[in-house]
N, C-alpha and C positions, 0 to 999 in steps of 0.2 A: 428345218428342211429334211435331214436326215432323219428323222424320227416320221413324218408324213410318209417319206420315199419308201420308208420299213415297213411301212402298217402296223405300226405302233397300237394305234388309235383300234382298228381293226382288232387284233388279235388281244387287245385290254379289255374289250366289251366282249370280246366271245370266250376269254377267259371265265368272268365274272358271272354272265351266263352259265357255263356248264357247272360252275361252284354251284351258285343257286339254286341249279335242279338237282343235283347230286345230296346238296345238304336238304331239302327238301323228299328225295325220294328216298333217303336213308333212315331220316330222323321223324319227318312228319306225313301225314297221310294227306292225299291231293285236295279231296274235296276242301276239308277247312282252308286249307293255304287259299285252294282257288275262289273261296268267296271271300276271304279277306283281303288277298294280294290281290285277284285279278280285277278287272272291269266292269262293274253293275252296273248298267244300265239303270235301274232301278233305285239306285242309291243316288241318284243327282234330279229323280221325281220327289222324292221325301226320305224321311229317316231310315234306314233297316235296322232293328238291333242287334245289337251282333256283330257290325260292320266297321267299329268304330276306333279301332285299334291304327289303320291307316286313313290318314288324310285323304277324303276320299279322288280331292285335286292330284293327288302323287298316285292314284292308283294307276292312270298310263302308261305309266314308268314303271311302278312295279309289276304289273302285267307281262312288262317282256320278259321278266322273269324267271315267271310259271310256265313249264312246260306239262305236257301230260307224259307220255313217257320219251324213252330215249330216239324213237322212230322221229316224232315229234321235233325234241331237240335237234339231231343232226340233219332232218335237211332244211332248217330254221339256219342252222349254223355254218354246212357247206356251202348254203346260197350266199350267207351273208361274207363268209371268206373270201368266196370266190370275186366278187361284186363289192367289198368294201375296199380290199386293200388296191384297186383298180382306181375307185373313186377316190379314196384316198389321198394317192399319189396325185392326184388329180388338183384337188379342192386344198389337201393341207387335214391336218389331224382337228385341228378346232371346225373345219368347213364339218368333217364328218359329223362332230358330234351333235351340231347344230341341225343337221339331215337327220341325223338318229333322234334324235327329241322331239324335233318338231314333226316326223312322222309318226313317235308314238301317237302324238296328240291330236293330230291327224286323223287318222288311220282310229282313233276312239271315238272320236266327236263323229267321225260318220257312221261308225258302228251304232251311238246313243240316236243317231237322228233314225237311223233305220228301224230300232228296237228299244224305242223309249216305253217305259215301265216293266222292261225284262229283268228277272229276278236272275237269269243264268249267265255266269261269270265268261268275261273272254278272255283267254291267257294267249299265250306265245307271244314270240317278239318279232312275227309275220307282220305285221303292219308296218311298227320300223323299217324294216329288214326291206318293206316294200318302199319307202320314200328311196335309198338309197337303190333300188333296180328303177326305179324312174328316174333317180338323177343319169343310172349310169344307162340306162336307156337313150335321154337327150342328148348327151353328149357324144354318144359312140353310135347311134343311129347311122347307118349308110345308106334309107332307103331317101329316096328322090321325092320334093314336096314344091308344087309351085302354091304361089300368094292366091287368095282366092277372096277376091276383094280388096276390103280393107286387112283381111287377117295375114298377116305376112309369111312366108313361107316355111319360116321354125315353128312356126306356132299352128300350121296346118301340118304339118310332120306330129305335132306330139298330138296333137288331138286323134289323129290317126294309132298313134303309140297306144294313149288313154282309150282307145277303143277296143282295141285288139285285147290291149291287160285286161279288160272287163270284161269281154268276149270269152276269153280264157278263165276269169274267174266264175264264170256262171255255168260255165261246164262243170269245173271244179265241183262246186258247189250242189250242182244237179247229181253229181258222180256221188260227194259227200252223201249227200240225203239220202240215194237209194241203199247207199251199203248201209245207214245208222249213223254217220259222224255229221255233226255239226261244225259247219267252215263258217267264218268269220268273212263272208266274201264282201261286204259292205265295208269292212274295215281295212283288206288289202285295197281295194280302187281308191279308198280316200288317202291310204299310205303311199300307193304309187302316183296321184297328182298332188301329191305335196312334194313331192321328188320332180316331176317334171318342173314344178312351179320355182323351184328353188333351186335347180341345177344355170343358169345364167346367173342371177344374182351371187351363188356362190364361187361362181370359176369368177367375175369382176371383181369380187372382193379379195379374193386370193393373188390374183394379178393386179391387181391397183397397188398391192403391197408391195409388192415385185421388185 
């Protein structure tokens, strides 16, 4: 308990993280890292050569990684400070990590389903980063949701959530493309409803322990 209440969990992964990009931006140059460590799309259509150094199943994970530079990095990492050791406290340090992983996978799988047979790599650990603001989204939501039908009324609250987070990323995204950057906006909405989806199941598993 004392190690969840800390942010433990929290502050181990964004440790690990800035090593990464540090040892990364000192020692090796971006591009290579990023088609090897990041997200191909393209590499789960058939082979790339070149690519084969990482399991291309673990590339999710090491995706989050890869940052492009420090801009990049910290507000990946103020967000996740901010919003993990909250959730944290929350869920328990194993509740996190299980948010953390399974919104990598998340957060890639709908990136692959948007941009299948794309050759260009996705890095940061934005996706992750996003299951854990839709856990801490459901939980700490104050806005007011009545049942609308059969759908009951949490679950018309996050779809409302899930609306607004996509609303927000497609701005983003529009903003990205006029300046030149490239956003992964298909891969935050799928990182932030794997966070609404698993914010109840994780707070019952953390108090079932209890």
């Amino acid at each position: 308990m004392r190690s969840s209440a800390s942010g433990h969990v929290t502050r181990s992964i964004s440790l690990v993280t800035a090593l990464a990009w540090a040892a990364q931006f000192f020692l090796i140059q971006l591009e290579p890292v990023a088609m090897m460590a990041g997200f191909v799309p393209a590499r789960f259509a058939a082979e790339v050569p070149g690519l084969d150094l990482i399991p291309r199943f673990l590339t999710p994970l090491t995706a989050t990684l890869v940052h492009g530079d420090l801009l990049h990095l910290s507000m990946n990492l103020i967000t996740f400070w901010y919003c993990g050791r909250i959730v944290e406290r929350v869920v328990g340090g194993k509740g996190l990590i299980i948010l953390y992983l399974i919104g990598a996978y998340a957060s890639a799988a709908t990136h692959w389903l948007v941009n299948i047979g794309q050759d260009q790599p996705m890095i940061g650990a934005s996706g992750a980063i996003s299951a854990v603001l839709g856990a801490y989204a459901m939980m700490f939501s104050q806005s007011e949701a009545r049942a609308f039908g059969p759908i009951p009324a949490e679950w018309v609250r996050a779809l409302w959530l899930a609306a607004g987070w996509a609303g927000v990323q497609w701005m983003i995204g529009f903003a990205g493309a006029a300046s030149g950057y490239s956003i992964a906006i298909a891969a935050h909405i799928g990182g932030f409803f794997a966070g609404l989806l698993l914010a109840k199941p994780l707070l019952r598993r953390r108090f079932a322990r209890a």
